[in-house]
ZATITOR-441983 format. One record per residue (C-alpha): residue number from 1; residue in one letter; x, y, z. Coordinates in steps of 0.001 Angstrom, whole numbers. Example, Ala and Ser with C-alpha at 12.3 -4.5 7.8 and 13.67 -1.06 7.14 Angstrom:
! ZATITOR-441983
NODE  nr rest       X       Y       Z
NODE   1    A   12300   -4500    7800
NODE   2    S   13670   -1060    7140
! end
This chain:
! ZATITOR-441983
NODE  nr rest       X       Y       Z
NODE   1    X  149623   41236   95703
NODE   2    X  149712   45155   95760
NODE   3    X  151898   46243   99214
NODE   4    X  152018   49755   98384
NODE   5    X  150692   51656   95537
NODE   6    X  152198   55177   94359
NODE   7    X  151852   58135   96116
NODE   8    X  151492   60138   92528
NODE   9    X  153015   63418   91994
NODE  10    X  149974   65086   91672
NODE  11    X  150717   67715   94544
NODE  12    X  154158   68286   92826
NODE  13    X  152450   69192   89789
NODE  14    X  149991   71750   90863
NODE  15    X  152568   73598   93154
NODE  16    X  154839   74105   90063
NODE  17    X  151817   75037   88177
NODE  18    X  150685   77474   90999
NODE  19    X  154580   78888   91121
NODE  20    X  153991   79697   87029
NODE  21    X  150965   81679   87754
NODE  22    X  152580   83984   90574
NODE  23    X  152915   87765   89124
NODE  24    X  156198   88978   89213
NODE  25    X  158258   85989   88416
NODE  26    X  161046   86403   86212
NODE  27    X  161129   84911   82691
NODE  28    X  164763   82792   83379
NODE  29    X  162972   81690   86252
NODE  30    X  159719   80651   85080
NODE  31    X  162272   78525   82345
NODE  32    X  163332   76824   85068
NODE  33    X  160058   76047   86869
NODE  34    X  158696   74900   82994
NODE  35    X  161987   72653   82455
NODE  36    X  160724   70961   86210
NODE  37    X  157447   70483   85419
NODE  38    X  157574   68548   82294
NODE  39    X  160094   66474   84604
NODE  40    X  158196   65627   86792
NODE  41    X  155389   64964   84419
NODE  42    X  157030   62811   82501
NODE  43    X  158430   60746   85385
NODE  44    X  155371   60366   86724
NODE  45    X  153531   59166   83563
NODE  46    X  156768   56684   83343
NODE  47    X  156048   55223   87093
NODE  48    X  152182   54688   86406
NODE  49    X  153048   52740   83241
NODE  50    X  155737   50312   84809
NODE  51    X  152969   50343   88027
NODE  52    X  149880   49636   85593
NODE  53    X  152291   46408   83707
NODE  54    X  153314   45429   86813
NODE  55    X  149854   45303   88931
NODE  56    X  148830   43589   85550
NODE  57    X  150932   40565   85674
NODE  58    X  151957   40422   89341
NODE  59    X  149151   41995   91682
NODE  60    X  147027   39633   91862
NODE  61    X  149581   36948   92477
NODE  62    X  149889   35522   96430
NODE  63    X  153162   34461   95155
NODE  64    X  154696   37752   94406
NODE  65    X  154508   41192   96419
NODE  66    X  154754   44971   94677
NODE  67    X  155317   48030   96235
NODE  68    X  155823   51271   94039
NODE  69    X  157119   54329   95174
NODE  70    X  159162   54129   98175
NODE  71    X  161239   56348  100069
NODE  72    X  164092   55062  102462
NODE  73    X  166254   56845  104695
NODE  74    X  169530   54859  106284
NODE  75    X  172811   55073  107144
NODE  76    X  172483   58762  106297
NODE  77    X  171335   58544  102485
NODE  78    X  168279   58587  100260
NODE  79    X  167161   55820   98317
NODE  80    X  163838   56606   96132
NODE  81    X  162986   53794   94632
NODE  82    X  159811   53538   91680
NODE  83    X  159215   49612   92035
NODE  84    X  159574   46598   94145
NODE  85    X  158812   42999   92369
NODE  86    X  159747   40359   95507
NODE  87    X  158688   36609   94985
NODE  88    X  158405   33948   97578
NODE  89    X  162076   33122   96967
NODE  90    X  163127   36820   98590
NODE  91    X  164619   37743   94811
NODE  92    X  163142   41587   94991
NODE  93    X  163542   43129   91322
NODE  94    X  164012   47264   91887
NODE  95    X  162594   48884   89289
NODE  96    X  163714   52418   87924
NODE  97    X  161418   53413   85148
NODE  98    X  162427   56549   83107
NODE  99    X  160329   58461   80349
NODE 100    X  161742   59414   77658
NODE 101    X  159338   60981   75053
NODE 102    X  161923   61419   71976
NODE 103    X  164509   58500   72645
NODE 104    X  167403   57684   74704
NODE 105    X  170769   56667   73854
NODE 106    X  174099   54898   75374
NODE 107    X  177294   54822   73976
NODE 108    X  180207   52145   74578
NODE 109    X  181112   53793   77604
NODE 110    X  178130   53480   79575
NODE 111    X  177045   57195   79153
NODE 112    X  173580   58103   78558
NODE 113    X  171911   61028   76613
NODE 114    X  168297   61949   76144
NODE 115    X  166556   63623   72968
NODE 116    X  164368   66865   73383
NODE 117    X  163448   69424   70948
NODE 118    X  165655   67457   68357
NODE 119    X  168695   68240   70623
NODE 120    X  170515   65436   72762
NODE 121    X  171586   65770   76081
NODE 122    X  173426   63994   78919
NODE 123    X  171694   62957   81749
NODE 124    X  172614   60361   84486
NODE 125    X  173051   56524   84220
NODE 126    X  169759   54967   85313
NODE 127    X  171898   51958   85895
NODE 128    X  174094   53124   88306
NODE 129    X  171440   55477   90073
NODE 130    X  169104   52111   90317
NODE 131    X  172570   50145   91465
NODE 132    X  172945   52879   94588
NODE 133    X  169397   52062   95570
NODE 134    X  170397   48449   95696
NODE 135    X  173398   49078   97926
NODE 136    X  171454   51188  100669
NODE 137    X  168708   48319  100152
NODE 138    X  171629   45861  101542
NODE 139    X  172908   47759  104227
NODE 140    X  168649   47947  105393
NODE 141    X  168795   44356  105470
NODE 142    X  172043   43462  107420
NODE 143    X  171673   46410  109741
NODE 144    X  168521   44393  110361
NODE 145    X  166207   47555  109742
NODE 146    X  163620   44647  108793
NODE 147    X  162711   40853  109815
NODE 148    X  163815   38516  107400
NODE 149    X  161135   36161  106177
NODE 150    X  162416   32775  107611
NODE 151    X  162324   29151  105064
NODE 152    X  160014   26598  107596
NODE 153    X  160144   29604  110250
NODE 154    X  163868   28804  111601
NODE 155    X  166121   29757  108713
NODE 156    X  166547   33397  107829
NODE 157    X  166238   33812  103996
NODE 158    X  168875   37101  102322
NODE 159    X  167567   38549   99813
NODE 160    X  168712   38593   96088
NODE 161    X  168725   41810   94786
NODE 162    X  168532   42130   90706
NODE 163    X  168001   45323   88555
NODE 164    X  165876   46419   85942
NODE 165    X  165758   49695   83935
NODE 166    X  161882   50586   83076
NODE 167    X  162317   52595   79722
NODE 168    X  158608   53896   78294
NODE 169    X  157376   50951   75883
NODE 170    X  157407   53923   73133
NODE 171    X  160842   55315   73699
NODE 172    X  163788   54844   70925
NODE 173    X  166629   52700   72634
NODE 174    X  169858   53116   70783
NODE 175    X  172583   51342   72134
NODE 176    X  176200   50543   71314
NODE 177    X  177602   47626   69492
NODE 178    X  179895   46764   72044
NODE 179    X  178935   45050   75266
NODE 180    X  178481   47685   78030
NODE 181    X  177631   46105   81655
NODE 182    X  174386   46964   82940
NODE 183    X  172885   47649   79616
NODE 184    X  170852   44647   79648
NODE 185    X  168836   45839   82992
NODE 186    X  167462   47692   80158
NODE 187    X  164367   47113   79105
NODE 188    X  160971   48331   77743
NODE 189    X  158233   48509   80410
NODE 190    X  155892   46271   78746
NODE 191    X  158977   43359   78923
NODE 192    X  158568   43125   82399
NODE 193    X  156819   39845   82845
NODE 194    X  158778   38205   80363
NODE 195    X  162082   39106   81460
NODE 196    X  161285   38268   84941
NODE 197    X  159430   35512   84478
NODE 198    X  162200   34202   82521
NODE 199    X  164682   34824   85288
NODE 200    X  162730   33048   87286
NODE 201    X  161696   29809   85675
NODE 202    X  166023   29558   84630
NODE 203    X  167120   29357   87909
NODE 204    X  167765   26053   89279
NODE 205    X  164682   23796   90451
NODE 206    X  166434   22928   94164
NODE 207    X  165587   27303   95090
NODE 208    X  161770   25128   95393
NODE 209    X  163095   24181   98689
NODE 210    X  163981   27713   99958
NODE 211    X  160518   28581   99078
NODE 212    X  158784   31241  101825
NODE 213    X  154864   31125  103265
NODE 214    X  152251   33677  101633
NODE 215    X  152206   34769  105102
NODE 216    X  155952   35483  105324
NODE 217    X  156043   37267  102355
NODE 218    X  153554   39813  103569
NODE 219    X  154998   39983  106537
NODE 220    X  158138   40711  105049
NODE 221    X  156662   43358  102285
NODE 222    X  154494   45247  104726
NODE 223    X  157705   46072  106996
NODE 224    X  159468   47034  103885
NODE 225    X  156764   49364  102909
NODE 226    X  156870   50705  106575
NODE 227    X  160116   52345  105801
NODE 228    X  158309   54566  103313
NODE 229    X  159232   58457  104644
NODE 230    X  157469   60916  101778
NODE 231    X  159204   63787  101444
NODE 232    X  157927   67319  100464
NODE 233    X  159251   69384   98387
NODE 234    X  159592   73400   99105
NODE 235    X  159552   74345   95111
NODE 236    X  159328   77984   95946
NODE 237    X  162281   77670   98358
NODE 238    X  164211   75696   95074
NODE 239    X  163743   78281   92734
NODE 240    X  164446   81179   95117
NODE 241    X  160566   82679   95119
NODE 242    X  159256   84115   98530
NODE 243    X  155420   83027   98144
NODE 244    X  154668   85801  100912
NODE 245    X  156241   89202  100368
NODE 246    X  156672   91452  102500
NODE 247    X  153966   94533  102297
NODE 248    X  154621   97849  103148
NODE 249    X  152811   98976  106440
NODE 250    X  149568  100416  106506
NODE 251    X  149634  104046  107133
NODE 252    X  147673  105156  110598
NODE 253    X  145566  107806  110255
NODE 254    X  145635  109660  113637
NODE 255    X  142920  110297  115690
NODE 256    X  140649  113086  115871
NODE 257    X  141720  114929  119038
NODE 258    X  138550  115729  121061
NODE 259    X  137234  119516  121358
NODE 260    X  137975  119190  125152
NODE 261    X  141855  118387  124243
NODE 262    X  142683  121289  122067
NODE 263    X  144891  124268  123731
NODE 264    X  142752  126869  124884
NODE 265    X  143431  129633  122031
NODE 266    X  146062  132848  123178
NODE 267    X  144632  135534  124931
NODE 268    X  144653  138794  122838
NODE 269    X  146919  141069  123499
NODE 270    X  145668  144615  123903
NODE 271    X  146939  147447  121968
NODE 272    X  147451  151150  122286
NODE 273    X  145327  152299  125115
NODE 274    X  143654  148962  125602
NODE 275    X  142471  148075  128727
NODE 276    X  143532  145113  128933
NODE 277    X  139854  142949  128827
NODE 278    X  137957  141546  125953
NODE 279    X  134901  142044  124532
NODE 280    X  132772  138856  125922
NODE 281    X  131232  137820  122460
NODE 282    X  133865  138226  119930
NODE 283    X  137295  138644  122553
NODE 284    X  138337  141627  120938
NODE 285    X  140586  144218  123049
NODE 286    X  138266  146534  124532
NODE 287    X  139462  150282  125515
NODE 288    X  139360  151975  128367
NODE 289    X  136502  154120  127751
NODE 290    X  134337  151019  126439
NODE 291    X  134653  149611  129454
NODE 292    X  133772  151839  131836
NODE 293    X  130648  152583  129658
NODE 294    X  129553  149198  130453
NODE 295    X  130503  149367  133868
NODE 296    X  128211  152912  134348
NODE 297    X  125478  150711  132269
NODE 298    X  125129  147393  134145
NODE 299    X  121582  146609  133600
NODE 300    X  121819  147128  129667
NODE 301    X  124971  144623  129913
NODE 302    X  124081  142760  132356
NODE 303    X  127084  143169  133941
NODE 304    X  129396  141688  131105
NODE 305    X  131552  143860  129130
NODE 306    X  130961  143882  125528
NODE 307    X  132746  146408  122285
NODE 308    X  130993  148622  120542
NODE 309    X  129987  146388  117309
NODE 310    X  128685  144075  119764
NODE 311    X  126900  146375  121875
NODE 312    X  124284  147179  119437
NODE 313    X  122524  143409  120255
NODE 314    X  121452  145056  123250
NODE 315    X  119897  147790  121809
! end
């Protein structure tokens, strides 16, 4: 029975995808985001294969549990692991499942290469990475992170632990001539049931007796699954990109100052034999002699004093 399905990488995907179309990003960079994406493609086309031959012999099964995709944080450390197979016996089989789209290969040393672009290239030991996930599952289960299904509800059952390497069913697997531990977790994805079911049906017929309830393997599963904790990835951050530059500022225009709030303009400043006042249309200096012909003609000025140009409005 299906515990936990996938959680995809679909989100993954489109932020890398969304980095690529960002102006402005340099070409080593955009390498980089490219080499990532077809990564994470890959990996995720890799964990929906093992997941689809998986669900297909297993999910429907009361006897056996699956839970793909699951996070765990303990004890300080990161276990993300693609696949959980657990049967009513507590044997959990953790999956890794790796894509690899022109072939792998191992030599007698345990070291692992890939093929891309013709070229081959070393890349970690699925074993051992799967084998880490195993330990940090053990230390879950005696630091009693989760309840321990229990054979006729008094006897707590441990669980057995056994790895499998998920390699795409059309990958090239070359491998060495001499033995090299591990290498026979190794296996194409489509093997799955046989290899397990194999395992299963070798084992010795007195495990019938440590058999588990349907219930109590549910139980069990579900609290597993409850450890899940997704993380999120800051891609941007990873590859050094600021998503939200920082604009220059807006210029401010300043505001029209008001008629009312403009200086009052200078007084002119009489010259030569200037009297000192202005003409009261245009303020220009007025003499002497101007003036006191307005003065002597009050009625024509009405009482203002005015220069000669503008004197003749009166006229």
């Amino acid at each position: 029975m299906l515990v936990k399905a996938a959680d995809g990488h679909d989100a993954d995907i489109r932020d890398l995808e969304a980095l690529l179309r960002l102006p402005g990003v340099a070409p080593e960079t955009a390498k980089k985001i490219e080499a990532e994406l077809r990564q994470v493609r890959a990996g995720d086309k890799a964990e929906r294969d093992a997941a689809y031959e998986i669900e297909f012999h297993f999910g429907r099964s009361p006897n056996w549990a699956t839970i793909h995709d699951l996070r765990i944080e303990h004890d300080g450390h990161v276990a993300q692991i693609d696949h959980l197979i657990i049967d009513r016996l507590v044997e959990i089989w953790v999956c890794e499942s790796k894509h690899f789209a022109e072939g792998v290969s191992v030599n007698e040393h345990g070291e692992w290469s890939r093929w891309w672009q013709g070229r081959s290239e070393g890349i970690p030991s699925p074993v051992e990475q799967n084998r880490r996930h195993i330990v940090l599952l053990e230390r879950v289960f005696e630091d009693h992170a989760v309840r321990l299904p229990k054979r006729l509800g008094l006897v707590p059952m441990k669980p057995d632990l056994r790895s499998l390497v998920l390699v795409s069913s059309n990958a090239k697997i070359s491998r060495p001539k001499a033995k090299v531990k591990g290498l026979d977790e190794v296996i194409k994805a489509d093997q799955i049931k046989t290899r397990i079911i194999d395992a299963y049906d070798a084992g010795p017929e007195w495990r019938l007796s440590r058999v588990v309830g349907k219930e109590g393997l549910v139980a069990f599963a579900g609290e597993l699954a409850a450890l899940h904790r997704p993380a999120k990835v800051d891609w941007a951050a990873r590859f050094g990109i600021d998503r939200h530059p920082v604009e220059a500022p807006t210029p401010v225009t300043p505001p029209t100052p008001r008629e009312e709030d403009l200086p009052s303009p200078p007084r002119a400043k009489p010259a030569g034999r200037a009297s000192g006042h202005v003409c009261a249309a245009c303020a220009k200096p007025i003499s002497f002699a101007v003036v006191k012909f307005c003065w002597n003609n009050p009625k024509r000025f009405a009482g203002a004093i005015y220069c000669m140009d503008c004197q003749s409005q009166f006229r």
